[in-house]
N, C-alpha and C positions, 0 to 999 in steps of 0.2 A: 575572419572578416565579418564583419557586421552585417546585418539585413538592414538592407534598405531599400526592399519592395515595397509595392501599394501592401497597405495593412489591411485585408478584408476579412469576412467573416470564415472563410476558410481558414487562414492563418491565425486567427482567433481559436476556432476547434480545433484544430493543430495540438497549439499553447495548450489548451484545457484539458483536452482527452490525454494528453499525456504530464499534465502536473498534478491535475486534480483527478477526481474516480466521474469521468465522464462530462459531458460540455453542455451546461444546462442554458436553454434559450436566455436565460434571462441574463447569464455571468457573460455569453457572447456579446450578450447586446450591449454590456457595460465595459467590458472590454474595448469594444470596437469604437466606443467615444474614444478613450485614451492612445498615447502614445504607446508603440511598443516599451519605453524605457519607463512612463508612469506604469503601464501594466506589468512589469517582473518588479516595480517595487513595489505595488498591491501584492503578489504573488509572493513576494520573499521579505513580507512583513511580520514581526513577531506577533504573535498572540499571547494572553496570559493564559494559564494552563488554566483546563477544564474542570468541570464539577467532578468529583468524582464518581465510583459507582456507587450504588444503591442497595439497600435488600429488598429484592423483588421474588425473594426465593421461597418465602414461609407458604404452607401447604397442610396438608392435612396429615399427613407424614413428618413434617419436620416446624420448628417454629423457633425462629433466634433468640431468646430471653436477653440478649443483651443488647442486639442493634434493631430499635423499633420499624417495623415497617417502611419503606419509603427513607430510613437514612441511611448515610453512607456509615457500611464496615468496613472501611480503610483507618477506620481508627482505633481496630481492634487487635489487640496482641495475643486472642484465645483464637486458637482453633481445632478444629477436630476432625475426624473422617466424615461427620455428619454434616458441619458446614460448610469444608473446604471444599469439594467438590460443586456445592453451590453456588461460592463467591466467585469459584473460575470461570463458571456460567456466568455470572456477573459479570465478572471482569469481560468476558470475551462479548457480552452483548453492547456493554459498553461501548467498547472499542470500534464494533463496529456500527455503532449508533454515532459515535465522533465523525467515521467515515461517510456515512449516509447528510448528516448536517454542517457538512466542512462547509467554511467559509471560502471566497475566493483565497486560497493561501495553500502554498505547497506543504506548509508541515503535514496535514496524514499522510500524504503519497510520502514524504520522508521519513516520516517514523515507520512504515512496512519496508523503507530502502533499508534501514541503519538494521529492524527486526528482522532481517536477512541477509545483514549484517553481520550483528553482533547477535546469531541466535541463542536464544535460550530457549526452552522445551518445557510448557507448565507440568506435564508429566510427569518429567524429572527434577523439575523444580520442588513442583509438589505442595507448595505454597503459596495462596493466591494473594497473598499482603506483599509477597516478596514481590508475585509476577506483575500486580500492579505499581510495584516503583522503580521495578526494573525500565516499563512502560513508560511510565512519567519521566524517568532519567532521559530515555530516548526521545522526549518530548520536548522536554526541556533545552536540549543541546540540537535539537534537530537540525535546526539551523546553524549555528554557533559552532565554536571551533573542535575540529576534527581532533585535535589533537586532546586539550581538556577532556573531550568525552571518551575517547580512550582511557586517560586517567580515573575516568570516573566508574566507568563499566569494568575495569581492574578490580577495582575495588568495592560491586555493585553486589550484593547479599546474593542476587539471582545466578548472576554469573562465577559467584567463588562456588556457590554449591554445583552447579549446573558441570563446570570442567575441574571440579575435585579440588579447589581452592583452600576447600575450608581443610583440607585431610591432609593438606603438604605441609611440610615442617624440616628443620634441619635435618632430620636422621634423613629424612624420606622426600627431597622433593618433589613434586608430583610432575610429571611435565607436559601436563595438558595444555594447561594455559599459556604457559611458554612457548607450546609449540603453536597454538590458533594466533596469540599474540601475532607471531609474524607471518606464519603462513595465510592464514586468514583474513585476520585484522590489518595489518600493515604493510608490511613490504611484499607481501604475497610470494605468488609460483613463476610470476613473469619474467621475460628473459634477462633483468637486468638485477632478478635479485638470486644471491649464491650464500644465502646462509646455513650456515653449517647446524649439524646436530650437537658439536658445543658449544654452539650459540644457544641451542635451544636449553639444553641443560645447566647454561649458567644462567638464562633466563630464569629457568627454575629455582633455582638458589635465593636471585632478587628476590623473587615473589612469595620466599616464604616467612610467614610472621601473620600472614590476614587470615582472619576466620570470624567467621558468625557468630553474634548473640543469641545465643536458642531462646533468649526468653523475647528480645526486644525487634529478635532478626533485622539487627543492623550489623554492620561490618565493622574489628575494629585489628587495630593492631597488636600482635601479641610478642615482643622483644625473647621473650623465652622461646619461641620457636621460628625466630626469624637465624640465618645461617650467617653471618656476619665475618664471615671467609670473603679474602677479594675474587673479585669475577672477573676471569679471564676470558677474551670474545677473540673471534675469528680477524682475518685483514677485513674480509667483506664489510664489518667495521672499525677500520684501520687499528686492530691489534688490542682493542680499548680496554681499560682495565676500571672497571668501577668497582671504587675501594670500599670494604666492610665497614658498616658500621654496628655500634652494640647501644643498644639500649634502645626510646624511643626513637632516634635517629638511625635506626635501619632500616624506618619505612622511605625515609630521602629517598634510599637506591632506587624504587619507584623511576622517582622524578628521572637520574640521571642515567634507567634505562630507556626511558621515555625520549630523551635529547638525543641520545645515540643512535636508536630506533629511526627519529624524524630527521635526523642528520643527515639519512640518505635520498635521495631523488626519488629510487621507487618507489616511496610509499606516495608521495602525489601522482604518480602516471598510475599505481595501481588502482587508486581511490577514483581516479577520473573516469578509467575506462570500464571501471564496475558502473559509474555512474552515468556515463554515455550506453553501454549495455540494456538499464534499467529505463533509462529516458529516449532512447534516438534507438538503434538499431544495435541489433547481436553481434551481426559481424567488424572486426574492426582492423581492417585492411593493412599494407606497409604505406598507404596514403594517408588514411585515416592516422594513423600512428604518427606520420611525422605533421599534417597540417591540422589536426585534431588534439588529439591525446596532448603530445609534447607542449601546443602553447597552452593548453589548458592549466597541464600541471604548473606551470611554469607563474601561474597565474598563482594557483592554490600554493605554493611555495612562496613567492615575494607578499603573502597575504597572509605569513604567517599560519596556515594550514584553517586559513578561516572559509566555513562553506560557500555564504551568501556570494562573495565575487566569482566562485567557480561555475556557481549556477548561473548567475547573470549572462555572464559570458557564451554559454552554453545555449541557453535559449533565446540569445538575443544575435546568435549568429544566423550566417546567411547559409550555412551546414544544415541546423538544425533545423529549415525551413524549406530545404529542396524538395522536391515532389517524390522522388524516392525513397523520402523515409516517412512519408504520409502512405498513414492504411500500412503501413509496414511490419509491423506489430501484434501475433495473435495475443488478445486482452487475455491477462491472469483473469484466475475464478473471478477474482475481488473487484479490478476493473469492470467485468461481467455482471457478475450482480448487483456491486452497486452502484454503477454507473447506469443499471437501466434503471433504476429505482428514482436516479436522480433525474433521468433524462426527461423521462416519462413521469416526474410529479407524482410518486407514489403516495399515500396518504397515509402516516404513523400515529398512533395516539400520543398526546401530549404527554406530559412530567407528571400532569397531575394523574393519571391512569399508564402510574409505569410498571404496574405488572404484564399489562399488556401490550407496552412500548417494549419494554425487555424481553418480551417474551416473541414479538417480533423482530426484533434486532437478531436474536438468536435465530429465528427461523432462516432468515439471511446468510447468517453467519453459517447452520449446516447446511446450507446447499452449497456457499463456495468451497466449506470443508470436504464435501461430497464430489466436488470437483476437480480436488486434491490442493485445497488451499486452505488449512488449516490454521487461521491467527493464531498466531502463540503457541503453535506448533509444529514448525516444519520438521523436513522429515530426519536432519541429520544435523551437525554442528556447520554444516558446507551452507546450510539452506535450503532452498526449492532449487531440483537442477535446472527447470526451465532459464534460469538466470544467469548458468554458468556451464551448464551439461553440452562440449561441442560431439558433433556439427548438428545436434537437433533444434539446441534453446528453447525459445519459446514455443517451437513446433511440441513438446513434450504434454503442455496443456491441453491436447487436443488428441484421447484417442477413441478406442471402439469402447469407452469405459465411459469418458468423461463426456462426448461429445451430446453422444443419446442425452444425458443429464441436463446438458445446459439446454437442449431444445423443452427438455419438460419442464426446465423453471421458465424459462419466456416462454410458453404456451400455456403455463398454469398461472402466470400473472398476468393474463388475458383471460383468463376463464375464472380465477380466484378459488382453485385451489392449495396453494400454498399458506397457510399460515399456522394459526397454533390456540390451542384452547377455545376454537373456533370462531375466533376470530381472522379473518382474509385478508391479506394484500390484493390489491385489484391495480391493474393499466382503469384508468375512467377513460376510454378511445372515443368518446365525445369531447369532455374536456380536451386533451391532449390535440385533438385535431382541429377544432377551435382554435386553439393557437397559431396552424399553419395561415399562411397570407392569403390562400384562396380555397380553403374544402368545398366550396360549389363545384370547382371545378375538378373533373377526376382525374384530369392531366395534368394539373395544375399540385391538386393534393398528391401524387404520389412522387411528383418531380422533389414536389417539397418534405417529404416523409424519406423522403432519398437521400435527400441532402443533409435533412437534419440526422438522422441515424446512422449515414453511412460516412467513413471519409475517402471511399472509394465511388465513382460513378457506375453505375448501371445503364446496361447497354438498351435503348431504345425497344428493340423487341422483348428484353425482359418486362417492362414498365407497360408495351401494347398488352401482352399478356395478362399481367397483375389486373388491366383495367375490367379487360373483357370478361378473366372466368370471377374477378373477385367480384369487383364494385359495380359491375351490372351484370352479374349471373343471374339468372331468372329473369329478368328484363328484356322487353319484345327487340329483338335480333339481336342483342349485348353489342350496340356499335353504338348507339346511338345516347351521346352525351350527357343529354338534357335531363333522361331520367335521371341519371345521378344528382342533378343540379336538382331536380323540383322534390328529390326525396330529403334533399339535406336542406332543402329552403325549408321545408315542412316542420325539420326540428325546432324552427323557432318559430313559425307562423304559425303549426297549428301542433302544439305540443300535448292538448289532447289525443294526438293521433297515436295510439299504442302501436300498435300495430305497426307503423313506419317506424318509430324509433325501433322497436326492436329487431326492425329488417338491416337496417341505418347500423345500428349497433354490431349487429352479429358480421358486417359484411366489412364494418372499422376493425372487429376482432380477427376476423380472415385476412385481414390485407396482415396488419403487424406480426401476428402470427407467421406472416409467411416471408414477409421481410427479415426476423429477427432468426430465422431456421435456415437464411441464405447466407452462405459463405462470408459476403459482404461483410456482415454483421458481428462476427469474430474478431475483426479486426482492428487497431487503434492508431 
């Protein structure tokens, strides 16, 4: 059933903290002109694909002689132990530099859905030209149809090496990929799919003939080791026989395990409820299943297994906007970091000083890795378990490991120690609090620092609290209002005054600090 509530700015932050990496005042604001139906098609608009990376890596230790400074080495077909470990830094700062600059538009949040997904592991890749077009592949199709990019991540350099792709051949099929194809990728574990293990090993048959250019690390088709025996398949897909072919024409069988594959129902409920898991809520009920899941699918099937109308549907329902699945959600590392980065107006160096830009893109990138959210390399072929691990889920992100962590990166991008080569990320909690509607007021600023950071409410006594020991601690009886009001009139009236800003300052960093350390704040 559709939404068709008042559209306010909470149902705004809703939409944003859970398409994009967190809900910046200014995309709310621009939202909340539009109709919910203009804002999921801003939301589910293509983009053209990004610059790519960069060398930001020469040093005193190492120096590329072939990619100049500042250009991108994605267009290089040399590599070594001395550079590939650098490009992957590349690559990964990259990545999370796309996240930090996203535009109002769901593709980054969907390319970390599909890269936990369709994982591959730069580790065992080991390839950082491969990992970046692997990347792009999933960039590219983000949106677009589920079924095409299966076809393509088949056949994707990263993913033949990553599940033994390149190693299967008629003698020897491999049946990795055979088996993540369905158990993972498509018709999954769920109650409706019953494919057998010769399914999986005639899958393996089809899939052999692909292997890697070592020189140009493209994928190509090799008829000499493609198996060109017919393939016999289970009832689960009614008995199918897809007939051998010999020569360039063995790669077909691709295609026409691909049609038999999509021919079943559960691969749209499985695709859906991975995708209500990632976007709405973990659990997913026998209500949920039939007034959820089933029209969803149902939706993603007459649509020819195209994304964009599964999503529309999704976030434009009146499900996906009930007050039970607000604040529902503990935030991945990545929502975490760089959704405060975004929230809070972190400040990056530009393109023109990207060794610095990159180098803090990276700093970012290891603390969500530190939080056990490694881009470009989760921990298994499954993914991250917080996605799919029952009955913890998302609860997994949060323990006696991870949690202490994430309080030191929000309390160190309040104090500015987090960065790299000595250069800092900083909260500016002057700026940032400038923006609320009233910081004179200190009942007024923290109702509003509440509201923007949190999508859960705070209980009255928590907020008399924050006022008394934060924003006027040391202040004659800490009850009384006004000092708060004539120290923050003072930052602009008398900006000589050192001394008050840096009372002002230090007591903006005590409040966020202790907001971003409250449960509240976990959450999305």
């Amino acid at each position: 059933m559709p939404f068709r509530g008042k559209w306010d700015d909470e149902d705004v932050k809703h939409l944003l903290k859970r398409t994009t990496f967190g809900a910046r005042p200014q995309d709310v604001a621009h939202l909340r002109t539009l109709s919910i139906r203009k804002a999921l098609n801003e939301l589910l608009t293509d983009e053209p694909a990004p610059p790519p990376p960069v060398n930001n890596y020469n040093d005193e230790k190492y120096t590329d002689d072939e990619i100049q400074p500042g250009e991108t080495w994605t267009t290089s077909i040399n590599y070594d132990g001395m550079n590939n470990g650098r490009r992957r830094n590349s690559f990964k700062a990259w990545w999370l530099g796309l996240m930090l600059n996203q535009n109002r538009s769901l593709r980054e949040k969907m390319v970390v859905f599909w890269h936990n997904h369709f994982v591959t592991e730069t580790n065992m890749v080991d390839n950082a030209l491969m990992c970046y077009r692997h990347n792009a592949l999933l960039r590219q199709h983000a949106l677009g149809n589920f079924k095409e990019l299966v076809k393509a991540v088949t056949k994707d350099p990263a993913m033949l090496k990553y599940l033994n792709g390149t190693a299967s051949n008629k003698k020897a099929p491999d049946e990795n990929y055979g088996r993540e194809l369905q158990e993972l990728f498509t018709v999954g574990k769920g109650p409706g799919s019953h494919y057998t293990e010769v399914d999986v090993k005639e899958a393996a048959k089809v899939l052999t003939g692909f292997r890697n250019d070592t020189i140009t690390y493209v994928s190509l088709f090799d008829p000499g080791r493609h198996d060109s025996s017919d393939k016999t398949f289970s009832d689960f897909y009614g008995n199918t026989i897809i007939k051998g072919r010999r020569g360039p024409e063995g790669e077909q069988e691709l295609d026409d395990l691909l049609t038999m594959i999509f021919a079943q129902d559960e691969v749209a409920r499985f695709i859906c409820r991975k995708l209500y898991r990632f976007f709405v809520y973990h659990q997913i009920d026998a209500d949920t299943e039939v007034s959820v899941i089933t029209p969803l699918a149902a939706v993603f099937r007459a649509n020819k297994y195209e994304i964009k109308p599964v999503l529309r549907e999704l976030f434009g329902s009146r499900h996906f906007f009930e007050a039970n699945n607000r604040g529902a959600i503990i935030k991945s590392p990545l929502d975490y970091t760089v959704g405060l980065c975004r929230e809070f107006g972190i400040a990056f160096p530009d393109a023109t000083n990207y060794a610095d830009q990159y180098g803090l893109w990276l700093a970012v990138q290891n603390q969500a890795s530190a939080m056990q959210q490694n881009i470009g390399d989760p921990p298994n072929v499954a993914g991250w378990p917080a996605y799919y691990q029952e009955p913890m889920f998302d609860k997994i992100w949060v323990n006696s490991d991870t949690l202490p962590k994430r309080n030191v990166f929000s309390d160190g991008m309040t104090t500015g120690s987090i960065g790299r080569n000595g250069k800092k990320l900083l909260i500016d909690v002057i700026a940032f609090t400038q923006t609320l509607p009233n910081p004179a007021d200190p009942v007024a600023l923290i109702d509003d620092a509440v509201r923007r950071l949190y999508m859960l409410e705070l209980p009255d006594k928590d907020k008399e609290y924050i006022k008394t020991s934060i924003l006027l601690s040391g202040l004659q009886d800490m009850k009384s209002d006004h000092y708060w009001t004539q120290s923050w009139q003072n930052i602009t009236a008398k900006p000589d005054d050192t001394v008050n800003k840096t009372n002002v300052t230090r007591k903006l960093k005590s409040l966020y600090k202790y907001l971003m350390n409250l449960p509240q704040y976990q959450l999305t």
